[in-house]
C-alpha positions in Angstrom: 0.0 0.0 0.0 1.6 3.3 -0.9 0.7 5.5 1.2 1.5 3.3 4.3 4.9 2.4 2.6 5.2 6.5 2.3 4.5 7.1 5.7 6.9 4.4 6.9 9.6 6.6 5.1 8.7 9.5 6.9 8.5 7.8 10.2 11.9 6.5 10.3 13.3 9.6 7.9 14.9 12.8 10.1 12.6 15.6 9.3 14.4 19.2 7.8 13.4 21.4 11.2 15.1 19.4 14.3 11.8 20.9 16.2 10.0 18.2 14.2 11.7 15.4 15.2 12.0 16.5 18.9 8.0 17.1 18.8 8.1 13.8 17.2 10.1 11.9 19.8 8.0 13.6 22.7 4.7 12.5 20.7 5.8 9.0 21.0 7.8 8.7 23.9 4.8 10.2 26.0 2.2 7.2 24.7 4.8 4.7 25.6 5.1 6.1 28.8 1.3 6.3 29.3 1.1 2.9 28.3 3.9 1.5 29.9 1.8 2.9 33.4 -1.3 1.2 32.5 0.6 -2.3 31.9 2.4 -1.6 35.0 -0.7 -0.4 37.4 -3.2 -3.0 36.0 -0.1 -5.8 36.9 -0.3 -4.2 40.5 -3.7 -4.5 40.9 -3.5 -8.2 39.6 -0.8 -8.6 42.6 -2.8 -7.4 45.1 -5.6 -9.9 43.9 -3.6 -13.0 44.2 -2.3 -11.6 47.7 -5.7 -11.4 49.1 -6.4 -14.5 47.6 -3.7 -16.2 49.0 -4.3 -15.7 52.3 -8.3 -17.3 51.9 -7.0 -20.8 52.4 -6.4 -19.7 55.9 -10.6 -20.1 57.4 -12.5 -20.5 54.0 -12.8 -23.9 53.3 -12.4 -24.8 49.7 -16.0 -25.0 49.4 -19.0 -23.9 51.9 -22.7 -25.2 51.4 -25.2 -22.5 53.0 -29.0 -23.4 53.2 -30.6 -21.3 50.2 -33.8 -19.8 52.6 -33.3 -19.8 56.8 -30.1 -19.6 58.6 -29.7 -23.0 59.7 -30.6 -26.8 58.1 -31.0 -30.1 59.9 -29.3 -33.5 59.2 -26.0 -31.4 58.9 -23.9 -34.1 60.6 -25.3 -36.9 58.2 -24.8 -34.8 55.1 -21.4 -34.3 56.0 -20.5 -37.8 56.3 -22.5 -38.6 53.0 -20.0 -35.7 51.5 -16.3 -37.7 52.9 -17.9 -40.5 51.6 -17.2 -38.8 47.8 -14.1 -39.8 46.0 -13.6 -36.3 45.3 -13.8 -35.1 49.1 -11.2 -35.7 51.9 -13.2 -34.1 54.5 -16.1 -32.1 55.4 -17.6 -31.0 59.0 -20.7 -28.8 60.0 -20.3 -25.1 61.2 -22.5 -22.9 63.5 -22.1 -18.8 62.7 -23.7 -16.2 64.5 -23.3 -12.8 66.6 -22.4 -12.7 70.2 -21.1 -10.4 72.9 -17.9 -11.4 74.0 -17.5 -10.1 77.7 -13.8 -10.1 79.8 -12.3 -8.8 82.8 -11.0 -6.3 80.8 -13.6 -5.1 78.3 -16.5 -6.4 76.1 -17.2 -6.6 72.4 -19.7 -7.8 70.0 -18.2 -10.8 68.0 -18.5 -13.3 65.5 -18.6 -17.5 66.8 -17.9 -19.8 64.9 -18.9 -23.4 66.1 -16.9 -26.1 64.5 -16.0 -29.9 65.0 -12.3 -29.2 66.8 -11.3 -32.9 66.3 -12.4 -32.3 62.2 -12.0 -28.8 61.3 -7.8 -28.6 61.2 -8.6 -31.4 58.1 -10.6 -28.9 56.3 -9.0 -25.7 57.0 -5.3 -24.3 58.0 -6.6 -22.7 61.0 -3.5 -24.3 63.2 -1.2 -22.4 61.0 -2.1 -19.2 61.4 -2.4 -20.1 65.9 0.5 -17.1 67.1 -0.3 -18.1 70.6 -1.5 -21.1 72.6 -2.2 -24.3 71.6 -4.1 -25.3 67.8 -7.6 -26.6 67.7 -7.8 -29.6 68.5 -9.2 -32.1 71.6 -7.6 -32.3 74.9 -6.7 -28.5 74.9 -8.1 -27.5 78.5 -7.7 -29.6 81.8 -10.9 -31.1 82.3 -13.1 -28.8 85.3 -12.1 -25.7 83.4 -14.7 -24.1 80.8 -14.6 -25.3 76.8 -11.8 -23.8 75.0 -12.0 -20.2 72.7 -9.4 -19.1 70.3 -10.3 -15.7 69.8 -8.8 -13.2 66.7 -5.8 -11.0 67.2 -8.4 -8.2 67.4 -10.2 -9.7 70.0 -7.2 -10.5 72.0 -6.1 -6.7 71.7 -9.5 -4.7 72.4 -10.1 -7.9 75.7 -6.7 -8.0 76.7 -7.5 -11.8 77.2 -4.5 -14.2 76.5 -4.1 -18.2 76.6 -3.8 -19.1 79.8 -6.2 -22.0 82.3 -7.1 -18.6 84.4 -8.4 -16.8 80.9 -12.2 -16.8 81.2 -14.3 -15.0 79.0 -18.4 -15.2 78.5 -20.2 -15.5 75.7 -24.3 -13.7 75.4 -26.8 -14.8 72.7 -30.4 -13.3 72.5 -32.7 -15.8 73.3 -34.5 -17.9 70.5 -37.1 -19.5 72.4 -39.5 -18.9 75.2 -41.3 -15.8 76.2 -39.4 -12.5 77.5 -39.7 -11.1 80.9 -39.7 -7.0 81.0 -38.8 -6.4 84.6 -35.5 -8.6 84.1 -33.8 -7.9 80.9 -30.9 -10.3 81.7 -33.2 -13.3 80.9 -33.6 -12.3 77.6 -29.7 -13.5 77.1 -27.9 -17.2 77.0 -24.7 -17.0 78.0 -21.9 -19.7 78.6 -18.4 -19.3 80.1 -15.4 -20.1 78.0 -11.2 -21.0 78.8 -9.2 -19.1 75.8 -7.1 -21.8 74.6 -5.6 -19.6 71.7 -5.0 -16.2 69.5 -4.9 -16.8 65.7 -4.4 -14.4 63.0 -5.4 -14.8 59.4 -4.0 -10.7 58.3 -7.1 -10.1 56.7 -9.1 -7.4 59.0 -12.7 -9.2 58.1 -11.5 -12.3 60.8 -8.9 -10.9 62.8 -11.1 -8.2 63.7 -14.2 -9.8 65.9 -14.0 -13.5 65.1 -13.2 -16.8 67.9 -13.8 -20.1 67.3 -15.4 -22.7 69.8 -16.8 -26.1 69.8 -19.4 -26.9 67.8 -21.7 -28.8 70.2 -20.7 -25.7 72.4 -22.2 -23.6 70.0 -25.2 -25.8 69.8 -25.9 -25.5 73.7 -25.2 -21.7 73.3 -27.6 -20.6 70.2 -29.9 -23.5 71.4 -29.8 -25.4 68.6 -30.6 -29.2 68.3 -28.2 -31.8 67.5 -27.5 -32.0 63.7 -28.6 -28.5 63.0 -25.7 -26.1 61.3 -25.4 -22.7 59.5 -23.1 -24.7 57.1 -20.8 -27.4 55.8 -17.2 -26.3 54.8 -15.5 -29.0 53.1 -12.1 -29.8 51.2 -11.2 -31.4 48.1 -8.8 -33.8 47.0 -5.9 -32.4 45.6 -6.7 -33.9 42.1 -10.1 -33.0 42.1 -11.7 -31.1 39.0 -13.7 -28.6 40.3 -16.5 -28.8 37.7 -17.2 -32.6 38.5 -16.9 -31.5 42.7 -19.2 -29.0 42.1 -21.9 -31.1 40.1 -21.4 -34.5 42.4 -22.1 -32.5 45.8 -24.9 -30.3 44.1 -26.6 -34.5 43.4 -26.0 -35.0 47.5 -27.2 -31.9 48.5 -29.8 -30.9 46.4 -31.2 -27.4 44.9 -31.8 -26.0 48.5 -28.0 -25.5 49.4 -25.8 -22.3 47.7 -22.1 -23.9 47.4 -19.6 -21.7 47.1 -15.8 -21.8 46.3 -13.1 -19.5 48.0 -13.4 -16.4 45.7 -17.3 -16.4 45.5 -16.9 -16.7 49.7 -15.2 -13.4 49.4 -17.3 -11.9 46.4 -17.6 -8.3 47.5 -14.2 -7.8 48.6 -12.8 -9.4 45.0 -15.2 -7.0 43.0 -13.9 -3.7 44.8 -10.5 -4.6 44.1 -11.7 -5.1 40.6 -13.7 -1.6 40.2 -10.6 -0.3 41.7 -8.8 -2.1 38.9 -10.9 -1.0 35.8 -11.3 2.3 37.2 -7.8 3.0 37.5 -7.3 1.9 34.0 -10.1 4.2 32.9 -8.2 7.1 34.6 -5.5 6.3 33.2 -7.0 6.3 29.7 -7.9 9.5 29.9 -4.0 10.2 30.6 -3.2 8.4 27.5 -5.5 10.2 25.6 -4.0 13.4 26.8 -0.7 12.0 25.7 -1.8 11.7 22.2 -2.7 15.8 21.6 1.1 15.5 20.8 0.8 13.4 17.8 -1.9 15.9 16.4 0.4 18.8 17.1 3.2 16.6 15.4 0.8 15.6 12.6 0.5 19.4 11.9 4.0 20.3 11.4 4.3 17.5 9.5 1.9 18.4 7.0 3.8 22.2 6.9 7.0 20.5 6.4 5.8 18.1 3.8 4.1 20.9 1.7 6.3 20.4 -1.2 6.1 16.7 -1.4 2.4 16.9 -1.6 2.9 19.4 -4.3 4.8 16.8 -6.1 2.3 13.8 -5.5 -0.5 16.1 -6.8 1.6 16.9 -10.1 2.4 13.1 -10.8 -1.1 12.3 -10.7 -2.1 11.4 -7.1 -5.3 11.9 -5.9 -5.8 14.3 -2.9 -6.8 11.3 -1.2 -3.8 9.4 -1.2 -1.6 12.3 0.7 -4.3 12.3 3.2 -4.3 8.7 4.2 0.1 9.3 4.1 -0.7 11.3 7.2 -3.7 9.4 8.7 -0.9 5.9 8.7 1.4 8.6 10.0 -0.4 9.3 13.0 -1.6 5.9 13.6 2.2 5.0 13.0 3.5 7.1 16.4 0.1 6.4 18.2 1.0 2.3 17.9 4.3 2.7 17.9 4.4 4.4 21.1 1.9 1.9 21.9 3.6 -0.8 21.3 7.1 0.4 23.3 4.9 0.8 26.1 3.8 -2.7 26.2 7.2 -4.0 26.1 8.3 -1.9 28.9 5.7 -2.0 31.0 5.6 -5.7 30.5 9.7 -6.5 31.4 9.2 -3.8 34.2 6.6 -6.1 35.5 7.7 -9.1 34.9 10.8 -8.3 37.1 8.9 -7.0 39.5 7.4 -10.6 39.8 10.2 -12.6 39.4 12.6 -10.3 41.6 11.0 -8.0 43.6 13.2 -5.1 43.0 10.7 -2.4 44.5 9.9 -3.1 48.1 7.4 -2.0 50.3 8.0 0.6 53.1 7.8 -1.0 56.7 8.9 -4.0 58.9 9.6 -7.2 56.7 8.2 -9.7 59.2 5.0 -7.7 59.6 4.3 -7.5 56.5 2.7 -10.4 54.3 5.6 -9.8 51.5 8.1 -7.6 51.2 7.7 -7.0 48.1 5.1 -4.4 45.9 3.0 -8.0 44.6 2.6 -8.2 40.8 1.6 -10.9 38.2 1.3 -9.8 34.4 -1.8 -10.8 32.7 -1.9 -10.8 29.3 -5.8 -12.0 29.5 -7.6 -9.6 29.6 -5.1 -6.3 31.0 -2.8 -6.7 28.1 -5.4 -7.5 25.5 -7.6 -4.5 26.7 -4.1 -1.9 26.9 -3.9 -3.8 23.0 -7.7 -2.8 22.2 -7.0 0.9 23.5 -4.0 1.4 21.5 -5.6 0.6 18.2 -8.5 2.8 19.3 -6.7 5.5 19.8 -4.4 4.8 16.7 -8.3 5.1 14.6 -8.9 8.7 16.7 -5.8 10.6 16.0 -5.5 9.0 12.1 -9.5 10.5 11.4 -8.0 13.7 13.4 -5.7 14.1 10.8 -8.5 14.8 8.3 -8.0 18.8 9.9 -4.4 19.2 8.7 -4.7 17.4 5.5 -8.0 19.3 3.7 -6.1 22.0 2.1 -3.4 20.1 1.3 
């Protein structure tokens, strides 16, 4: 095509006025940059995803069967047994969750329980992992005449001041669910149970580490007065060769249309979506940047067509049609606006991709507080670098039919 094989020329030739090619080298070197920012910010945000989701394996099970209507469901022991006995399944165990008031010595605060089996739950989760203080959940954990064991959050340790230890009693209050309220004493209208903290754990995601302890499940029962084989839901965990798809459909035959399951991201599905609006709406910001960027290929575009006066001239009195230098200047302009483009890529791309593998840039603070020390990033080129791809060429269209007000009179 000759006018993209002219406007190659001109791309690569130096122009007569050095003001040209300095505009010319701005022009591109400012969508590069632009671009290289968007490939670079939408790796971050990518880093930050898989860092959140990292840390999920810590108290989300793998997968988590809720009742569809009500809070609670019966038969929840049997079920679970009927779920170990899948291939696919290496161990599942009803859970009790609800609000309480957690009062200490020290202080009180409104908290989270969750009943679970102690003997089953360390198979499905790596709660014991994440224990920074006392002993893991488990049987045997307090001498017997004391009160059933708590392991209570980092937050809960910190706003109590309640720490392992046999002496380390707190109490737990429930509204009641049954039986009829009596005005003149208010206390009545609460179950409470005493508890011996067994543990601290901390998970470094503020959601559990804020309000949440853990405590037996039959415990639980007592407390919430709930009957035996009634839960809030079953958490359960996978083989490690298990394909999720054929998980998914052989629980969904055991369980039936009245339970929601749920993997680990959908457990979690508002806090993945915001980081994902932040995501798209960073990239949309910085867009509008790029965008910005490429008022200096239209400014370049018109002293181009000043310089290149005379050749038009000449085009004109060979024979070419007006049409043919305007399309030299539209390629030209598409030219910088994916050249640029495609610098960009490549640098923001190797910038990233040593970020990932090396972790040149670190983040500001103590290294063994922090969950890496490194800013986290993971290149994606499905969708970010496709959609950074998709701009490009966009913009590359824009500024080539922009060209259209340089080249009319030409």
């Amino acid at each position: 095509m000759l006018a993209l094989r002219i406007a190659l020329r001109y791309l690569r030739a130096k122009k007569s006025h050095n003001a040209v090619n300095v505009i010319s080298l701005i022009s591109l070197c400012g969508v590069a940059v632009a671009t290289a920012a968007i490939v670079i910010v939408l790796s971050v945000f990518n880093g930050f995803n898989d860092l959140a989701a990292s840390h999920l394996s810590a108290l989300d099970p793998e997968l988590k069967a809720s009742p569809v209507a009500g809070k609670v469901f019966v038969r929840a022991d049997s079920l679970a047994r009927v779920l170990e006995s899948l291939p696919e399944v290496v161990a599942a165990t009803p859970v009790i969750e609800e609000r309480a008031l957690l009062v200490a010595p020290a202080g009180q605060m409104p908290v989270v329980i969750k009943g679970v089996v102690s003997e089953r739950y360390p198979e499905v989760v790596g709660v014991n992992a994440t224990i920074i203080d006392g002993t893991p959940i488990g049987p045997g954990l307090i001498p017997e005449g004391c009160p059933p064991p708590l392991h209570i959050a980092v937050g809960v340790a910190m706003e109590t001041g309640l720490r392992p230890s046999p002496e380390a009693l707190a109490e737990l209050y429930v509204p009641r669910r049954r039986g009829r309220l009596n005005p003149a004493n208010p206390a009545a209208a609460y179950r409470r149970a005493d508890f011996t903290v067994a543990g601290v754990f901390r998970i470094e995601q503020p959601e559990y580490d804020t309000d949440h302890v853990i405590l037996p499940l039959a415990e639980a029962r007592s407390l919430l007065d709930y009957s035996e084989g009634e839960a809030s839901a079953l958490e359960i965990r996978l083989a490690p060769d298990a394909r999720m798809s054929d998980v998914l459909r052989a629980i969904g035959d055991v369980l039936g249309p009245d339970f929601d399951i749920r993997d680990r991201l959908r457990q979690q599905e508002a806090a993945f979506r915001m980081i994902a609006i932040e995501k798209w709406l960073t990239f949309s910001m910085l867009i509008a940047i790029l965008v910005i960027a490429a008022f200096n290929i239209l400014s370049t575009l018109s002293l181009l067509v000043i310089e290149k006066r005379d050749d038009a001239a000449t085009l004109r009195a060979l024979g070419a049609p007006a049409s043919l230098t305007a399309s030299v200047f539209r390629w030209e302009g598409a030219l910088i606006s994916m050249a640029g483009g495609a610098i960009g890529i490549v640098l923001g791309s190797a910038l990233s991709l040593c970020q990932q593998h090396f972790g040149w840039v670190k983040l500001a603070g103590d290294p063994s507080l922090l969950s890496t020390p490194a800013y986290p990033v993971r290149l994606a080129p499905w969708p970010d670098l496709a959609a950074v791809v998709l701009v490009i060429i966009l913009l590359a269209a824009v500024v080539a039919a922009a060209s259209r007000l340089f080249t009319r009179k030409l």
